[in-house]
N, C-alpha and C positions, 0 to 999 in steps of 0.2 A: 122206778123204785127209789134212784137216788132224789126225785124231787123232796116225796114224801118223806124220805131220812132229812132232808134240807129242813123239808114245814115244819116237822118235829123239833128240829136245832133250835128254830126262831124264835118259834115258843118258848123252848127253855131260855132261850138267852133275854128273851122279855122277862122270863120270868126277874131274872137279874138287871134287868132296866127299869123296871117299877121297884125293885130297892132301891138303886141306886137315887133313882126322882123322890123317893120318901127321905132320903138322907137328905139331896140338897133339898126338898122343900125344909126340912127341920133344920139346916144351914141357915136360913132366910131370918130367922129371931138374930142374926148376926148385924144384919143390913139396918143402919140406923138412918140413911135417909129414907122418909115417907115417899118421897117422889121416884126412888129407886126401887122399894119395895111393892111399891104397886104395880110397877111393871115386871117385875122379876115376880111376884103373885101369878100375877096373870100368865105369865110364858108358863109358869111351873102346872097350872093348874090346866090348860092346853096340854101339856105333856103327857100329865097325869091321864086325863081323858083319852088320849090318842092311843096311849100304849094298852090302858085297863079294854077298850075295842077290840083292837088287836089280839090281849090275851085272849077275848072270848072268843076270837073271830079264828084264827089260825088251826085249833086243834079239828074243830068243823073242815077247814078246808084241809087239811094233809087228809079226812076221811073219807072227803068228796076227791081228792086225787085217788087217793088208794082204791077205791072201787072203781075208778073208769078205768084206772091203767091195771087192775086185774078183770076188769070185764062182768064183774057183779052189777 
């Protein structure tokens, strides 16, 4: 039971990680070298990808936890 209360957290807390990745991508209009901006793009935009997975991915699995550890 405590995994599932965990999966549930992670999710919320991505929820709050994909704002924070939306803030500093819109930080990035800061960055006046091109040659820094292109790679600070690209890590953000990896990030961006990794966590929006995740979001979709996590609530699925706390429900595939919660059914085997209640035996449904």
């Amino acid at each position: 039971q405590k995994l599932v209360e965990d999966i549930k957290k992670a999710a919320t807390d991505l929820a709050g990680a994909a704002q924070t990745v939306a803030e500093a991508t819109a930080a990035l209009k800061d960055v006046k070298n091109p040659m820094k901006l292109k790679s600070a793009k690209k890590s953000m935009d990896y990030v961006q990808a990794v966590v929006g997975a995740a979001q979709e991915e996590l609530p699925y699995q706390g429900k595939v936890v919660a059914a085997i550890v209640s035996g449904k």
